[in-house]
C-alpha positions in Angstrom: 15.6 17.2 -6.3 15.0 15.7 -2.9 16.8 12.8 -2.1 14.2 9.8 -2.2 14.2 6.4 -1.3 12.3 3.5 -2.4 9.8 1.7 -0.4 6.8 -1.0 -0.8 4.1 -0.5 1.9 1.6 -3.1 3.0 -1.1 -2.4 5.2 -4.8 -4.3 6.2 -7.6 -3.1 6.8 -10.9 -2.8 5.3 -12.5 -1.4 1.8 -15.6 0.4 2.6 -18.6 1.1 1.2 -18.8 3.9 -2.1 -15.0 2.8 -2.8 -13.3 3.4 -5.7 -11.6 0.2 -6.2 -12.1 -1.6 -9.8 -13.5 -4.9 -9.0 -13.3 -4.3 -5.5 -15.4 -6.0 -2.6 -16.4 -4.6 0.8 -14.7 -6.1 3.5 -11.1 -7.3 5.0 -8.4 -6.4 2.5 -4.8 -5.6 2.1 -3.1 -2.6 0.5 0.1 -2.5 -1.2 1.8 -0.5 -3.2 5.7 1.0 -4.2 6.0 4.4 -3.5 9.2 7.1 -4.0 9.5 8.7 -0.8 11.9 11.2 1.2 11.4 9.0 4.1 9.4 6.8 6.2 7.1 9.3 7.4 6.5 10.0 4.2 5.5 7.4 2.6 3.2 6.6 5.0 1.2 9.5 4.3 1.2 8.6 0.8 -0.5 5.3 2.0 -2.5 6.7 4.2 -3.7 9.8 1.4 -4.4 7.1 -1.2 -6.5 4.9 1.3 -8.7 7.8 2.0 -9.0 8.7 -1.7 -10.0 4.8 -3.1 -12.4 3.5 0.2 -9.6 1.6 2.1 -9.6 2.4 5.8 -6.3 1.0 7.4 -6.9 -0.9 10.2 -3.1 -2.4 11.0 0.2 -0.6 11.4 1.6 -0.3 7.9 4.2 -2.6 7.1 7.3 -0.4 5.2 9.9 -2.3 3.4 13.1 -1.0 1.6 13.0 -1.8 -1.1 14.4 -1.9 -5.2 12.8 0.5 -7.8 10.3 -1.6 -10.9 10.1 2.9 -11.7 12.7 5.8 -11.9 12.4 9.0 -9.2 10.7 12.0 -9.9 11.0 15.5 -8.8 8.6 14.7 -5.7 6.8 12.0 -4.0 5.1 9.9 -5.6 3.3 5.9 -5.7 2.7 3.0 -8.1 1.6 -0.4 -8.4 -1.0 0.5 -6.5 -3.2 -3.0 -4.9 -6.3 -3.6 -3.2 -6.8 -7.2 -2.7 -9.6 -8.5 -0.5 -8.7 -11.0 2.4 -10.5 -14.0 1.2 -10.0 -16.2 4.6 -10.1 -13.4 7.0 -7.2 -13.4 8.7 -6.1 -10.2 8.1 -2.5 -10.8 9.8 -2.2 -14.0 7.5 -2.9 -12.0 3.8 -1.2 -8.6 5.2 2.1 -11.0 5.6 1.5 -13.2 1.7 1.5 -9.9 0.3 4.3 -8.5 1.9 6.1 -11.6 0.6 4.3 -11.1 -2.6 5.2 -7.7 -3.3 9.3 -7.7 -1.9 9.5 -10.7 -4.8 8.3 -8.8 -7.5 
């Protein structure tokens, strides 16, 4: 088993049309989620993958922060507590930095 560390990633951008996002709302949003990763890079990718899978386009540099496990490792990569949550006020810097705060609290 590969090393892994554990991040939370936050990222805005924009949920787009056709999504796949339960109760979700076209527009300005922010993604976060926890994610098991071999490194940076990597868990990146898994934000970026599961973006393009559910409708969420990222549209800011993803914000990565180390972070203490809610889940145990697996044998590979892998995310949870997956979030879309749309960015009521628009101010995408504003709601991308409450759920940063948010999710490192949890």
């Amino acid at each position: 088993m590969s090393e892994f560390k554990h991040f939370c990633l936050v990222a805005g951008g924009e949920t787009m049309e056709g999504h796949a996002i339960p109760d979700g709302r076209v527009g300005p949003s922010v993604m976060s989620l926890k994610v098991w990763a071999a490194s940076v890079e990597e868990a990146v990718e898994v934000i970026i993958s599961i973006g393009n899978e559910i409708g969420f386009k990222i549209e800011q540099n993803v914000e990565v922060i180390r972070s203490k496990a809610t889940q145990m490792a697996r044998d590979e990569a892998f995310a949870y507590a997956v979030r879309v949550t749309p960015c009521i006020d628009d101010d995408l810097a504003l709601c991308v930095a409450e759920e940063a705060e948010r999710i490192q609290n949890e």
